[in-house]
C-alpha positions as CSV (number, residue, x, y, z in Angstrom):
1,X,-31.0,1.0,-10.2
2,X,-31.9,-2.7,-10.3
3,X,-31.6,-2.6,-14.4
4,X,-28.3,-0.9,-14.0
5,X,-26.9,-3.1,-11.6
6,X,-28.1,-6.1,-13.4
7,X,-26.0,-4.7,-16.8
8,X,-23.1,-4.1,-14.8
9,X,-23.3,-7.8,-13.2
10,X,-23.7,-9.1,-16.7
11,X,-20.5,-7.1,-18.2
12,X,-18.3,-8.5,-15.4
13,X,-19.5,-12.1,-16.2
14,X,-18.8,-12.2,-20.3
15,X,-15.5,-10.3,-18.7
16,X,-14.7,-13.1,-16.6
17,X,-15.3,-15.6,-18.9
18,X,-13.8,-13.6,-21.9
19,X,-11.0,-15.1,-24.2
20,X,-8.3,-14.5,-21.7
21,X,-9.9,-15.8,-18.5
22,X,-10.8,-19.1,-20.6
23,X,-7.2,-19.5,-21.7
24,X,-6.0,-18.9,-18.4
25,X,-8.2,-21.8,-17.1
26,X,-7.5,-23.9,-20.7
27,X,-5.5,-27.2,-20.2
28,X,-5.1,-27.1,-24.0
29,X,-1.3,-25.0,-24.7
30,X,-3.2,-24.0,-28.1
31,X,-5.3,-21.4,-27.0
32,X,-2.5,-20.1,-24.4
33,X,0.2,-19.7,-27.0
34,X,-2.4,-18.3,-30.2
35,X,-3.6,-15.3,-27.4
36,X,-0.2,-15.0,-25.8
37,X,1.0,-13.7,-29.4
38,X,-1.6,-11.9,-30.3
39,X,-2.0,-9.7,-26.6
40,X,2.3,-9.2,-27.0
41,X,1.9,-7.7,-30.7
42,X,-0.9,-5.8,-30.0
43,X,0.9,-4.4,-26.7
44,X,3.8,-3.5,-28.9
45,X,1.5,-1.9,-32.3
46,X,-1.0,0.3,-29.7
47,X,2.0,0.7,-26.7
48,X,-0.4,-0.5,-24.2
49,X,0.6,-2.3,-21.0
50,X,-2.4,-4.3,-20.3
51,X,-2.2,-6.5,-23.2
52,X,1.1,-7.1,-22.7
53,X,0.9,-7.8,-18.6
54,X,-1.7,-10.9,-20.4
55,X,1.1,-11.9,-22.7
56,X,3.4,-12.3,-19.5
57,X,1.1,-14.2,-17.5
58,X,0.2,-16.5,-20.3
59,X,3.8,-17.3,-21.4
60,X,4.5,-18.2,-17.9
61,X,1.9,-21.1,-18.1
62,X,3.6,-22.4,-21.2
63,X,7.1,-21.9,-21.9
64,X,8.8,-24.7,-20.1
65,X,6.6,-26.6,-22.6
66,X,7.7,-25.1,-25.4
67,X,11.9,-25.4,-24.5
68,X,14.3,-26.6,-27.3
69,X,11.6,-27.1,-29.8
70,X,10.9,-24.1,-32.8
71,X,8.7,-22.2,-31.2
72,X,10.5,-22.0,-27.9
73,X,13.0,-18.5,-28.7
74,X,10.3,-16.5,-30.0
75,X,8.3,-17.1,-26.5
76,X,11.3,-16.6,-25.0
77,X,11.9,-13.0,-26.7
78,X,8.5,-12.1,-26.0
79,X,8.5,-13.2,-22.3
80,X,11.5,-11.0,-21.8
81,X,10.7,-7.8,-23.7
82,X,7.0,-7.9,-22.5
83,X,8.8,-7.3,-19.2
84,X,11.4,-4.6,-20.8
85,X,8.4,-2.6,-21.9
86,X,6.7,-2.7,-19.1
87,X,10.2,-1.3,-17.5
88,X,10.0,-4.3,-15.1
89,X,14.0,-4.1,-15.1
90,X,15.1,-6.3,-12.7
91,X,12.7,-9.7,-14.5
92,X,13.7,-8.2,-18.2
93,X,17.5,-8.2,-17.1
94,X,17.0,-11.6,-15.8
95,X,15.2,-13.0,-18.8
96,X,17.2,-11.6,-21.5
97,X,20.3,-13.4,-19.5
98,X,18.4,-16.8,-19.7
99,X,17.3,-15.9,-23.4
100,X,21.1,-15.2,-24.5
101,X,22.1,-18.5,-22.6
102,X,19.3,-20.5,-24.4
103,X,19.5,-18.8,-27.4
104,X,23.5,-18.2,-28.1
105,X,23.4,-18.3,-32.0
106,X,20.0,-16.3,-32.2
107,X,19.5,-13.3,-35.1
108,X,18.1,-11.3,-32.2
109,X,21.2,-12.0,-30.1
110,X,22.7,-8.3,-30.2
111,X,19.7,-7.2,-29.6
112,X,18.9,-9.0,-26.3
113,X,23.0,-8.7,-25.2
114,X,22.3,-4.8,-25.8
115,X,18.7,-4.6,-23.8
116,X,20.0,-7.1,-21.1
117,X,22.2,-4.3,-20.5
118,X,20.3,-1.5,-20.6
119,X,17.6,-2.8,-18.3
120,X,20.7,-3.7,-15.4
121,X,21.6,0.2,-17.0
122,X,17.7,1.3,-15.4
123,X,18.1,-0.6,-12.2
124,X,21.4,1.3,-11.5
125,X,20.6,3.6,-8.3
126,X,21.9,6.8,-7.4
127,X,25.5,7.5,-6.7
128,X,25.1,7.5,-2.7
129,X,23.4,3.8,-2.8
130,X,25.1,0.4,-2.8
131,X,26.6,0.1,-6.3
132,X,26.3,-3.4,-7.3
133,X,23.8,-3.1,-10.1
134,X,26.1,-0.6,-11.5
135,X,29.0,-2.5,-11.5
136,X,26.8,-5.1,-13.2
137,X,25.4,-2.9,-15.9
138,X,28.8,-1.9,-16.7
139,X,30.1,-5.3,-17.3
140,X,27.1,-6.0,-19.3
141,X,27.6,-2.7,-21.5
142,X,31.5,-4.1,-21.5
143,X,30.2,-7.4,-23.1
144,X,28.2,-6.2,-25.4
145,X,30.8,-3.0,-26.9
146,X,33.7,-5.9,-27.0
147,X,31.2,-8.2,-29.2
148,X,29.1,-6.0,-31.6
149,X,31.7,-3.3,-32.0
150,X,29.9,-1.9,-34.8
151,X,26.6,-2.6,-33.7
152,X,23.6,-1.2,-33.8
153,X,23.2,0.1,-30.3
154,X,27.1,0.9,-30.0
155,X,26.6,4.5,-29.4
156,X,24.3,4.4,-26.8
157,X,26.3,2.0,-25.2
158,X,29.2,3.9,-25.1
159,X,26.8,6.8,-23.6
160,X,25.4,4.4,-21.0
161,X,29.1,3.2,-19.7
162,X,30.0,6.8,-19.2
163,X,26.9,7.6,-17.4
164,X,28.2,4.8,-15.6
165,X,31.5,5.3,-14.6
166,X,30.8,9.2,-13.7
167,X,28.4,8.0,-11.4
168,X,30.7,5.5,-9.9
169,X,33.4,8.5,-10.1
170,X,31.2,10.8,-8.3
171,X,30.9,8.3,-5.1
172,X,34.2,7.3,-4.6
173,X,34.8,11.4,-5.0
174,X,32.0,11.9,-2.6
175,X,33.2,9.8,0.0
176,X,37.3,11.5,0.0
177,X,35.6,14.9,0.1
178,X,33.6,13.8,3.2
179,X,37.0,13.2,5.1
180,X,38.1,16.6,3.7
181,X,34.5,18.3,5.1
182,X,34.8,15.9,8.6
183,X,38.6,17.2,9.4
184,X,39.6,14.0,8.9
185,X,42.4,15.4,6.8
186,X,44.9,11.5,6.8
187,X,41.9,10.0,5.2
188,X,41.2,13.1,3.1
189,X,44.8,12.7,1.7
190,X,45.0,9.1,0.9
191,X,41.5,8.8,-0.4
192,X,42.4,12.1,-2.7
193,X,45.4,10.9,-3.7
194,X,43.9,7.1,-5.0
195,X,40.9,9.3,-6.6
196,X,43.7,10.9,-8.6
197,X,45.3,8.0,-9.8
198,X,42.6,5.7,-10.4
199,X,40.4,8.5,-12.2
200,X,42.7,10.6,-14.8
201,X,40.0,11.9,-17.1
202,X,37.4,12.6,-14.0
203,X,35.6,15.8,-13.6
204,X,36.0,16.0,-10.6
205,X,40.1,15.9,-10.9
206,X,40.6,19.9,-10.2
207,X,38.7,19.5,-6.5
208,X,40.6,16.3,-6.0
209,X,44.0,18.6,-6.6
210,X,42.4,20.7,-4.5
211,X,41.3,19.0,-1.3
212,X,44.6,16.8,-1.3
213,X,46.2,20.1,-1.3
214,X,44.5,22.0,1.4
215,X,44.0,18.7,3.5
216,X,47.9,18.3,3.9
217,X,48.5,22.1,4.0
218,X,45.9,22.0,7.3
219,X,47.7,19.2,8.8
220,X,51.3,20.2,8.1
221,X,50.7,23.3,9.9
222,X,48.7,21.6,13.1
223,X,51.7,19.2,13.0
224,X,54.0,18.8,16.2
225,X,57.8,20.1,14.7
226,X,58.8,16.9,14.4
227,X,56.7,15.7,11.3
228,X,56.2,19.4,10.2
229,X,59.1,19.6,7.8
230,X,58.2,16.4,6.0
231,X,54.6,17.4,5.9
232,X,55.7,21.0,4.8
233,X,57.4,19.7,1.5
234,X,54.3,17.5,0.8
235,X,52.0,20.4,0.9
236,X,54.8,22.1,-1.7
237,X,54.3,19.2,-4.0
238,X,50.5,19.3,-4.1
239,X,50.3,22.9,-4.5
240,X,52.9,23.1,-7.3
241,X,50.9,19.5,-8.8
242,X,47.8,22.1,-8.9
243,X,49.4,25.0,-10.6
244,X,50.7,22.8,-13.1
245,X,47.4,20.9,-14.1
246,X,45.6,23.6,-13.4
247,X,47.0,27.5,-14.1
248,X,44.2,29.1,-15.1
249,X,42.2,26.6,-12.1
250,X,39.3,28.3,-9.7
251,X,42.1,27.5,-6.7
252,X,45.1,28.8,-8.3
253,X,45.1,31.6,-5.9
254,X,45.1,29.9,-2.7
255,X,47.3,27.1,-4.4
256,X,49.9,30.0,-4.8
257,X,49.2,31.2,-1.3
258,X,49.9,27.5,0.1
259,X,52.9,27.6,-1.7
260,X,54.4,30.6,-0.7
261,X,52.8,30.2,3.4
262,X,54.6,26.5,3.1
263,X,58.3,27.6,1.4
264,X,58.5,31.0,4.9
265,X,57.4,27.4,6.9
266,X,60.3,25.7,5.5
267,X,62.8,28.7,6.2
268,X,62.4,28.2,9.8
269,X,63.8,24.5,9.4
């Protein structure tokens, strides 16, 4: 056991004081930058995350150094992606910004503009979370469609901005058909109604014909007799606005049953 132990204590010292450990300590930049190069390109060839978690901490030591002179945008690349592989998205996002203001006229500029994106694409939570890093991988995506139109990553971009917007889509549908579902039928009905107009291509479109319908059909005929009329000849418009869009539509029977409830309503006035 003593033998064994005494191997083990001797690994962990030439492990401490191995190449990487020495550089770390190094005031010399030599050593930092040869090793920081060589751990990112072998993280990349083998797909290995420890090599390039080294590359990272050892670019952090000496980039500031390295700023406006030659060497300074390759670091910079490197100190970005190493994070983009790792899927750190929130630092990659970050440092492919800072890279792209550095490093405007780079020949890896469409490449960063369409990674920059993508990793604020990866940070982008589910639909019933706080959207902001959506919005913000959206105008990112935007950017880089409008300036590398036929690009290399244009495809999946387009891809990733209607992933995008159909999850935005979904919560602002999400939220007018929680009105619908609460009774709240007034806030049903407007938030409907600007789902509608703000969203013409949405999947969701049919239910949003839908719940507008039945929402004002529900409160037309709880209504007191003297907003019933008015309320009566909405519901006719939003049934008849669902048979139009939608005749062959999974609600086209109770949209024709609306109708026809709302027009023997409408007799009585």
């Amino acid at each position: 056991m003593k033998k064994i132990t005494g191997i083990l204590l001797v690994i962990l010292i030439m492990g401490a004081c191995g190449p990487y450990q020495k550089a770390l300590k190094d005031k010399e930049i030599k050593p930092k930058y040869d090793l920081a190069i060589k751990y990112y390109e072998e993280g990349v060839e083998k797909n290995r995350k420890a090599p390039l978690r080294k590359s990272i901490r050892l670019l952090e030591q000496i980039l500031p150094q390295y700023q406006g002179k030659p060497q300074g945008e390759r670091l910079a690349y490197m100190y970005a992606d190493g994070y983009y592989r790792l899927k750190d998205y929130f630092d990659a996002g970050y440092q492919f910004e800072r890279f792209l203001k550095t490093y405007p006229q780079s020949d890896k500029a469409e490449e960063v503009a369409f990674k920059g994106a993508k990793s604020y694409y990866n940070v982008s939570p589910r639909y019933t979370l706080d959207q902001t890093e959506t919005d913000k991988a959206l105008v990112k995506l935007q950017e880089y469609i409008a300036k590398y139109p036929g690009g290399e990553h244009i495809s999946e971009a387009n891809q990733l901005v209607h992933d995008l917007r159909d999850k935005l889509e979904k919560k602002e549908f999400k939220v007018a058909e929680l009105y619908y579902h609460q009774d709240d039928y007034k806030s049903a009905i407007a938030s409907m109604d600007n789902f509608i107009n703000e969203n013409p291509g949405s999947p969701y479109r049919e239910k949003a014909y839908y719940y507008r319908m039945d929402a004002q059909y529900v409160l037309a005929v709880k209504s007191v007799r003297e907003v019933m009329k008015g309320r009566l000849e909405k519901t006719q418009k939003f049934s008849e606005d669902y048979i139009k869009y939608f005749p062959e539509g999974e609600y086209v029977k109770k949209a024709k049953d609306i109708n026809e409830d709302s027009q023997k309503r409408l007799e009585d006035f």
